[in-house]
N, C-alpha and C positions, 0 to 999 in steps of 0.2 A: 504494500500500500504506500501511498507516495504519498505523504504526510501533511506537504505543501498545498499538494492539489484536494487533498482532503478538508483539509482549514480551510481553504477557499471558498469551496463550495456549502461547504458546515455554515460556516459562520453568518452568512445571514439569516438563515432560519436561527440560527438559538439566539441571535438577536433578536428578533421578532417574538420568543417564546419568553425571553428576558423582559420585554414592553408589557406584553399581557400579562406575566408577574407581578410587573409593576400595580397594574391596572385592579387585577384581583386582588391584589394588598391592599391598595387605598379602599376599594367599594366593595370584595368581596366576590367571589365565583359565581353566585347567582345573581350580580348585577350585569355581568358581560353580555354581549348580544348575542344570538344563538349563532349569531355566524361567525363569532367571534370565539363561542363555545365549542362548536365543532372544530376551530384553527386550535386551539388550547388542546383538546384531547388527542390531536393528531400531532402537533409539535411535542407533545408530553413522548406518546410512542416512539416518533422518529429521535429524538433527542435522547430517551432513554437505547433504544436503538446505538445511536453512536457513542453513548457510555458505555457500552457492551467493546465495542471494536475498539477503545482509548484503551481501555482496561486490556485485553488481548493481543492486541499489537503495537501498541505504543509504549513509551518510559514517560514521556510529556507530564510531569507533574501538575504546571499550569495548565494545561487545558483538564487534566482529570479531575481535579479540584472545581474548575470552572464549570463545567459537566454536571457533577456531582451536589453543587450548589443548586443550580436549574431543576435536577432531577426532585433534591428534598424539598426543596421550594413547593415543587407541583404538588407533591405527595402530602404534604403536612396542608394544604387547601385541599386534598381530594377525600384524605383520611377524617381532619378537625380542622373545621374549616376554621381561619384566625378569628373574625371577628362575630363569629357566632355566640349569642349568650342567651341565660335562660329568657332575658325578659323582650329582646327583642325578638327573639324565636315568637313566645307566646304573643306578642303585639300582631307579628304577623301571621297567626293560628287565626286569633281573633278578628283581623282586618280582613283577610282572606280567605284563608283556606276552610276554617270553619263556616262560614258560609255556603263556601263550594263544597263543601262536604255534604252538607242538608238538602240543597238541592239536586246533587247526582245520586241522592240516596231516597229518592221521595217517596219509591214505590213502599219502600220495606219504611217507611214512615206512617206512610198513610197505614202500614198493617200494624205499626203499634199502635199509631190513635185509635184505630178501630178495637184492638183489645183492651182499651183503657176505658172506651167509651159507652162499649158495649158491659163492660165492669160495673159504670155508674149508674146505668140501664138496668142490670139487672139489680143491682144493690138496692136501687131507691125503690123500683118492683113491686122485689120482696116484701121489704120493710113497711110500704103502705100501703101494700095487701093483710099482713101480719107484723105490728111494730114488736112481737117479741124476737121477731128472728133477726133485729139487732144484732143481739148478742152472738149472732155466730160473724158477723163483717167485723162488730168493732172490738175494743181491749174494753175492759170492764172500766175502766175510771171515766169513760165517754157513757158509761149508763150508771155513774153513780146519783145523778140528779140530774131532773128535767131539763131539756133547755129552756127554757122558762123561768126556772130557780134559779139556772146557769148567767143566766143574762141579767136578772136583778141583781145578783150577787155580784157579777164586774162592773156595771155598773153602780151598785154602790159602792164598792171598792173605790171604783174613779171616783167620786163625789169627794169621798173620804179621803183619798191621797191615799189609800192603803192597797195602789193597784198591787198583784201577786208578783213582781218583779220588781223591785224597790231599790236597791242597790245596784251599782256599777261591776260589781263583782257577782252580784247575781244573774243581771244580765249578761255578761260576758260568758259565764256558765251555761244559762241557758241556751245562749247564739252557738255557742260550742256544739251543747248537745245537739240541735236541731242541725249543722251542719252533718254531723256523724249520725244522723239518722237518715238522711235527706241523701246522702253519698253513699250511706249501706246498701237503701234499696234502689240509687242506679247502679251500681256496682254488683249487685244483685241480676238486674233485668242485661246487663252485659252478660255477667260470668256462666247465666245459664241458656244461654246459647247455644253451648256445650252441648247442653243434653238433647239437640237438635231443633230446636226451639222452642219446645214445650212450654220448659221452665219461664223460660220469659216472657213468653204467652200467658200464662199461671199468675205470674208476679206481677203483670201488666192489669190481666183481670182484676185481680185480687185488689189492689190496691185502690181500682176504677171503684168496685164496692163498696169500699170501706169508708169513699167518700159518697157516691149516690146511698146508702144507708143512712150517714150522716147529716147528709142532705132532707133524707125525707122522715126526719127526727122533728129538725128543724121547722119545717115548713109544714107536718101536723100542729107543731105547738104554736103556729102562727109568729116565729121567730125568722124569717128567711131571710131577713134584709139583715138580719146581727149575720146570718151564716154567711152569705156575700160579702158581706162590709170586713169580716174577717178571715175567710177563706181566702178572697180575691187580693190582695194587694199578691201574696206570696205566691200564691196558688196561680195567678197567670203568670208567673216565671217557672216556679216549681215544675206544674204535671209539665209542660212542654219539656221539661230538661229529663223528667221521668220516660216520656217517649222517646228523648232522644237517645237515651241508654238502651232501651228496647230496639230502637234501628240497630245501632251496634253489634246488639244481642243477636238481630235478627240475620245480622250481615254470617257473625260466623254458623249459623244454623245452614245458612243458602250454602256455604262451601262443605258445609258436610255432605251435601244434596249432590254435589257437582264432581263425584269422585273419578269421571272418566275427563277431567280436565287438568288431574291432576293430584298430588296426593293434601292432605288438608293442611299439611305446616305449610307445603309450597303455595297455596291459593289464598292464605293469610298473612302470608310475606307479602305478596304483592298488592292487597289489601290492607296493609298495615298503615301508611300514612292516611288512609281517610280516617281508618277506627283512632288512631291517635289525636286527628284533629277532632273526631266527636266528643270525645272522653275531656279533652282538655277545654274544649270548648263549653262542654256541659258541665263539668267541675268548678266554670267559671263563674259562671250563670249563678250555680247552686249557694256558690258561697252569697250570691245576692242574693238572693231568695232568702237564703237562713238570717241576713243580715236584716230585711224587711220584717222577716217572718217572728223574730226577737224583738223585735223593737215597735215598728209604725202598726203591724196585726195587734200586738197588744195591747191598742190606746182604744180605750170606747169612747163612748157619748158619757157626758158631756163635752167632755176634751174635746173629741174630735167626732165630727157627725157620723156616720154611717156613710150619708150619702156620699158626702167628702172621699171615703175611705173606698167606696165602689167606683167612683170618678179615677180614683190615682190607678186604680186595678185595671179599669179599662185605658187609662192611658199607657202604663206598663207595656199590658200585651198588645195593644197597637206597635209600641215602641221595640217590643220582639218582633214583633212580623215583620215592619218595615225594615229592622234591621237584617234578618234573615232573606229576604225577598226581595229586599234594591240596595244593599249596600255592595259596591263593585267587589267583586271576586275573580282570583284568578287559579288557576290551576297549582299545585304545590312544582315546582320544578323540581328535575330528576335527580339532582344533584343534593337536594333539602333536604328530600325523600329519603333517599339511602345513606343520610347521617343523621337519621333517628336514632 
């Protein structure tokens, strides 16, 4: 190999693969242009390429060194990327990709709301066909007194100043708890997916129940507008983020379904950045939800009206849909993707 004539013709390219180093250092490998993406993966090849034949037939310390710079450079963007961090990753889970996740996932959406809704459907049914079979949708402390009793007594609470969350330290406890109940069961209506969707079919139902039961507690005892006015602030964030754990759920049931496409680890890798932008994106959501659901859910009247409190509910989930719906979204690129 003629050495000279080899430098020659080298060196402009791995100057060229040296500029786009540049360029992915300042702004990052998924800012480059895809045509600029495909020059970068192909100078990466060819340049490792010529580190192979430096290494083999040359002594050239400088250019192996030089080589060997270029090559780690690419590697340490392709492996960790530099300026990747948790919080800009989730900025743009949240700005993008979690969007685009909800909408190429619509089908297996629309099949959790339907097991969620069909839940409340039959919960509420039941219950005001027969209000004893309550007790099999809810926990007992929901049928220790009327709501009727229920609603005087927070209400006079509020009058009193003695509402049931009184201190900073107990509200922080309570927001706690209600996150880790609230995360249980989407973490719940994901993990059983497993069982080929069943389970999260089940958990979807069930849970639909537990509130149409509640529901039609309520609304015998001529209390509907306390169950709205308290339900809804949290509850139009909440169930949404509950079905969105359920699409999740649902996504790995369909790969079990799909075994002549592949085997199910390999059909969940390739699936894997949307389940992570759901989860992260609905983890998000949740902690608002338990954050409303601790705190604005458990102001009554006179504090704060009712009416007031169904107004903000219905602004909320206006303000989930349009966020889901029209906020611009784009695809996760390939490269974001496989440094999950």
């Amino acid at each position: 190999m003629d050495f000279n004539v080899f430098l020659r013709e080298r060196r402009p390219r791995w100057q060229r693969f040296s500029a786009l180093l540049d360029t992915a250092d300042q702004r990052g490998l998924s800012k480059l242009a895809p045509g600029q993406a495909d020059e970068f993966f192909s100078l990466y090849r060819l340049t490792s390429s010529d580190l192979n034949l430096v290494q083999t037939r040359t002594t050239n310390s400088a250019v192996l060194e030089y080589l060997e710079g270029l090559v780690a450079r690419a590697y340490a963007h392709l492996s960790v990327p530099r300026r990747s961090s948790f919080f800009r990753s989730w900025w743009l889970i949240l700005r993008h990709y979690f969007p685009a996740a909800i909408r190429s996932q619509w089908k297996l959406l629309l099949a959790s709301s339907m097991a969620l809704v069909v839940g409340v459907l039959c919960g509420f049914a039941a219950t005001y066909a027969q209000p004893s079979q309550a007790q099999v949708f809810l926990p007992a402390e929901h049928l220790q007194e009327s709501p009727r009793e229920r609603v005087a007594r927070l209400e006079a609470d509020e009058r009193a100043g003695t509402r049931g969350v009184r201190s900073a330290d107990d509200h922080a406890a309570f927001t706690v708890f209600l996150f880790n109940n609230n995360i249980r069961v989407s973490v719940l209506a994901f993990a059983l997916g497993l069982t080929f969707g069943v389970g999260t079919i089940i958990m979807l139902f069930y849970n639909g129940a537990m509130l149409g039961s509640l529901a039609a507690l309520y609304m015998m005892d001529g209390q509907m507008k306390f169950f709205v006015a308290w339900v809804g602030p949290h509850g139009s964030i909440e169930l949404p983020c509950v079905m969105f754990a359920g699409t999740a759920g649902l996504m790995l049931a369909a790969r079990q379904f799909r075994r002549r496409e592949g085997r199910f680890i390999e059909q969940v890798r390739a699936v894997r950045p949307i389940l992570v932008d759901l989860l992260i994106g609905t983890a998000t959501l949740l902690v608002i939800a338990g954050t409303i659901e601790g705190g604005f859910s458990q102001i009554n009247t006179p504090t704060i009206s009712y009416t007031l409190k169904i107004c903000v509910a219905v602004a909320l989930f206006a303000a989930l849909i349009t966020y889901l719906v029209l906020m611009p979204a784009r695809p996760r690129p390939a490269v974001d993707a496989a440094n999950l």
